[in-house]
C-alpha positions as CSV (number, residue, x, y, z in Angstrom):
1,X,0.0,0.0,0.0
2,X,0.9,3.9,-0.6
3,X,1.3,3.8,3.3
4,X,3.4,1.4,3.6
5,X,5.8,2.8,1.3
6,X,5.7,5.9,2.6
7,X,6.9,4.5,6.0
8,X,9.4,2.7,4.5
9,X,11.3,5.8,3.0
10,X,13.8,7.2,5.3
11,X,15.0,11.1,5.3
12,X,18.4,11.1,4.2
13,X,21.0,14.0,5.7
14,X,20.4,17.0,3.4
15,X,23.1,17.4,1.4
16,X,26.2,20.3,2.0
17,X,24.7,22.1,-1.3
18,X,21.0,22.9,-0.2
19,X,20.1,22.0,3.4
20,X,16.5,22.4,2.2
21,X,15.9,19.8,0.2
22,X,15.4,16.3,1.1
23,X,16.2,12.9,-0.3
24,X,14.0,10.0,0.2
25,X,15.8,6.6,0.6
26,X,13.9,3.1,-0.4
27,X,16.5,1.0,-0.2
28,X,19.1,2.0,2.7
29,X,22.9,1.1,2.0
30,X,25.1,-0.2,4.2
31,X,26.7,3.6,4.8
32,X,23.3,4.7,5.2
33,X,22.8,6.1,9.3
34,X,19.6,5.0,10.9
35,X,18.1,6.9,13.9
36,X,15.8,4.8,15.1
37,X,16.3,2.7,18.2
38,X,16.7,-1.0,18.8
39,X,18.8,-3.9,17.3
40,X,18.6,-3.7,13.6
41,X,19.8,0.1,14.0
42,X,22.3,-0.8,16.4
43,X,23.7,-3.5,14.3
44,X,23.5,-1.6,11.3
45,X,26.9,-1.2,9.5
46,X,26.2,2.4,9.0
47,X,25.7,3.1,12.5
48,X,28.5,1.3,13.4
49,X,30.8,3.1,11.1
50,X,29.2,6.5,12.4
51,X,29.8,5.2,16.6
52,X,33.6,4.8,15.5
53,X,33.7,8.1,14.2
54,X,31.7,9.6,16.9
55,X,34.6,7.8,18.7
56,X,37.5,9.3,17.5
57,X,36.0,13.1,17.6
58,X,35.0,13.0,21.1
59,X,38.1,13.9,23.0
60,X,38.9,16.9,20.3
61,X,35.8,17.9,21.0
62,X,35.6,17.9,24.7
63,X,39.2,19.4,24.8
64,X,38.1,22.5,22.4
65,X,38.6,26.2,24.3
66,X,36.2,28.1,22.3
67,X,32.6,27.1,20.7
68,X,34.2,27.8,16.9
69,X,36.6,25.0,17.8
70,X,33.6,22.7,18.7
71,X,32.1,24.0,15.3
72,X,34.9,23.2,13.5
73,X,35.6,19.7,15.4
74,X,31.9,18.6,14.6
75,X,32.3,19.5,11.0
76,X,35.1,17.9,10.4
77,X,33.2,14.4,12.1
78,X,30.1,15.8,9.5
79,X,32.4,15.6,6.4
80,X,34.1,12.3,7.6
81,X,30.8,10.7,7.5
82,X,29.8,12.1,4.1
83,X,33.1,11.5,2.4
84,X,32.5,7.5,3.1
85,X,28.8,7.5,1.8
86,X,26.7,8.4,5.6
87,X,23.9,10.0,4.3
């Protein structure tokens, strides 16, 4: 049914060109970042790609002095995760 499909397209991360428009995914890839809760998102290799990266920009992030350096760290995590496919 229409409703069905509906719910089965996920809102992708707008893209860096035009944060206004929106993609709609059928058929999630494996770089593809779920937001959902519960086992299949947990497991998903996506998410776990994005939890390493998370990972790694913690620290940098906790030991910036000023909120442009937390800008910048979180943008740098942002285009890590595009540049492998996270959408």
């Amino acid at each position: 049914s229409q409703q069905q499909q509906q719910q089965q397209q996920l809102p992708a991360l707008p893209g860096s060109t035009n944060s206004d428009a929106k993609e709609y995914v059928s058929e999630p890839r494996d770089t593809d970042i779920f937001s959902n809760r519960g086992r299949n998102a947990f497991r998903h290799p996506g998410n776990q790609r994005f939890r390493e990266i998370i990972l790694e920009f913690i620290e940098p992030y906790q030991n910036a002095k000023s909120r442009h350096e937390k800008t910048s760290t979180v943008d740098e995590a942002y285009e890590r995760i595009l540049d492998y496919g996270g959408r």
